[in-house]
N, C-alpha and C positions, 0 to 999 in steps of 0.2 A: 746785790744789784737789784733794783726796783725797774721794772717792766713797765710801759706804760701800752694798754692796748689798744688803738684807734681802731673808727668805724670803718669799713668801707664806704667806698668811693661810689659813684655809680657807675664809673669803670671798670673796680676792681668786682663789681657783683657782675655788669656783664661777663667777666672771665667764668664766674662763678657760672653764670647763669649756661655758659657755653660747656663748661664740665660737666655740668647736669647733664645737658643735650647729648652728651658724647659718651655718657654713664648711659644713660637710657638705650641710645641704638637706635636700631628700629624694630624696636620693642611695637604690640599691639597695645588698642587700650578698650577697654571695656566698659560697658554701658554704666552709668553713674546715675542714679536715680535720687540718691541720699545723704547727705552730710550727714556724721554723727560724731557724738560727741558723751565720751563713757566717764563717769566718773562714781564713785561709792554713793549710795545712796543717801546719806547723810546731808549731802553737797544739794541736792537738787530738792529733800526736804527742806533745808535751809532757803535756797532760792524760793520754793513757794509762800514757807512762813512769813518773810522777811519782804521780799518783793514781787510777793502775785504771780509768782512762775514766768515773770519776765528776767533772764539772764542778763544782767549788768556786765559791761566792760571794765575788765580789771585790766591793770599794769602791765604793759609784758615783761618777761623775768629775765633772765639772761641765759634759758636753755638756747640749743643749739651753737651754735659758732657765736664765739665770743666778742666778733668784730661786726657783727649782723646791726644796723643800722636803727633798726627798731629795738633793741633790746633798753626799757628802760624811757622809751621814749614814745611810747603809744598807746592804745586801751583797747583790747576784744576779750575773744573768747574762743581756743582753740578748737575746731572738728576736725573729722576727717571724711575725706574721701574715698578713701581706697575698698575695691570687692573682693569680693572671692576670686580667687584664681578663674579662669577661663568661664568666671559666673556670663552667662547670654543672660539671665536675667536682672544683672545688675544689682546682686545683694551683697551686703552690704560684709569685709570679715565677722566671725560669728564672736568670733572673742578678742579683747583687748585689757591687754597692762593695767591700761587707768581705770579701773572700777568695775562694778558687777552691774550698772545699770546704765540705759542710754538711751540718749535722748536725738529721737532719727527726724528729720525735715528735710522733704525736699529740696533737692540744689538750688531749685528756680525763688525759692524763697531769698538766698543768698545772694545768687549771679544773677543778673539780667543779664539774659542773651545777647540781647541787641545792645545792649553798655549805655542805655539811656540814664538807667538811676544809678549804676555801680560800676566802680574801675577795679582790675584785677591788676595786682602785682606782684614779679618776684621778687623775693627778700631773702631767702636762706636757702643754702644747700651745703648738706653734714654728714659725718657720719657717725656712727653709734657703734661701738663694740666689733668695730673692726671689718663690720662685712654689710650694717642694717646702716641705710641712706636714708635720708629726708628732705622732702623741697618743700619750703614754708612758703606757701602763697597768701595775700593780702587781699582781703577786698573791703573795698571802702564806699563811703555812699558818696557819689561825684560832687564836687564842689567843698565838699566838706571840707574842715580844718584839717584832718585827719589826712584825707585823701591830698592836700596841700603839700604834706609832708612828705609823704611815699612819694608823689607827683615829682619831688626836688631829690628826692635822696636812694628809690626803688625803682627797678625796671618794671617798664609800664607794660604788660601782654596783651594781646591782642584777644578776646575771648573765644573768638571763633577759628583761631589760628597760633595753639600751641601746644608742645608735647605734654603738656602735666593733667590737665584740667580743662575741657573746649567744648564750646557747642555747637554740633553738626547737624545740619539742617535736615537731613533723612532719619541719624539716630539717637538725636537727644543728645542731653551731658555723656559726653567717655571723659575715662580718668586712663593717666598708663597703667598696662595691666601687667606687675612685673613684682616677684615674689620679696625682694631683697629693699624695695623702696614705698616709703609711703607719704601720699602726700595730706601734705595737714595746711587745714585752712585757717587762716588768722581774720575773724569776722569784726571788724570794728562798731558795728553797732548793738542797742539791745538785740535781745531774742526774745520774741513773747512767744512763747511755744503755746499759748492758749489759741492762738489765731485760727 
């Protein structure tokens, strides 16, 4: 018998998006200073050889949930969010899976606070090996084709007003601060890490 597996709905991701919420708690979050984004060395030599240390949008693949809307249907470039356990100073984990090298930038580089140039969306929430979560957030440059997409098919957050990823007017970017989940940002435009 041959399966066939659709996308979700933008429905069926609010439920999604509700599980998330209900997995978190009320959970704290912690100071967020830095998107990064770790991969082997080889990778980010390749990026300067090739395209001037400006990070190109490649394809998204089909990691995570196999019904996730973008899977296949979009171009960034994964980060991450997530810090040190109970870090006050918002650093950033010291180690990560994908690679021995990494590449750190400011949030504000990424989100606009105020959602004038960029919209943030959710798109996925997984889990991994039974106990490790993930909530894939989007952020697109407004107007964009890109952002068109997400617009019709992704729950659209508010940036100032959500459990994953926000920013509050006293303490900067917080991200949730919670050992078992980690949130990763799906950047639809280049990166010129030269800037």
């Amino acid at each position: 018998i041959d399966f066939f597996i659709t996308g979700y709905s933008q429905d069926d991701l609010q439920m999604l998006l509700e599980l998330a919420v209900n997995f978190i708690g009320k959970i704290r979050h912690a100071s967020c200073l830095y998107l990064y984004r770790n991969k082997r060395r080889e990778h980010f030599e390749r990026v300067e050889q090739f395209h001037g240390n400006v990070l190109k949008p490649t394809l998204k693949d089909h990691s995570g949930d196999q019904r996730s809307p973008i899977n296949g249907k979009i171009y960034g470039s994964f980060f991450t969010a997530n810090v040190q356990l109970g870090s006050a100073s918002g650093e950033p984990f010291r180690k990560s899976p994908f690679g021995d090298t990494r590449l750190l930038l400011p949030v504000q580089y990424f989100i606009d606070k105020n959602s004038w140039r960029t919209n943030l969306y959710f798109a996925d929430f997984y889990c991994l090996h039974h106990e490790h979560h993930y909530v894939t957030l989007v952020v697109t440059q407004k107007y964009s084709e890109v952002d068109m997409f997400c617009w019709r098919h992704l729950v659209n957050l508010n940036v100032r007003s959500n459990p994953f990823l926000f920013y509050n007017s006293r303490r900067g970017f917080q991200v949730v601060d919670m050992k078992y989940l980690t949130v990763e940002v799906y950047y639809t435009h280049e990166v010129n890490y030269l800037v």
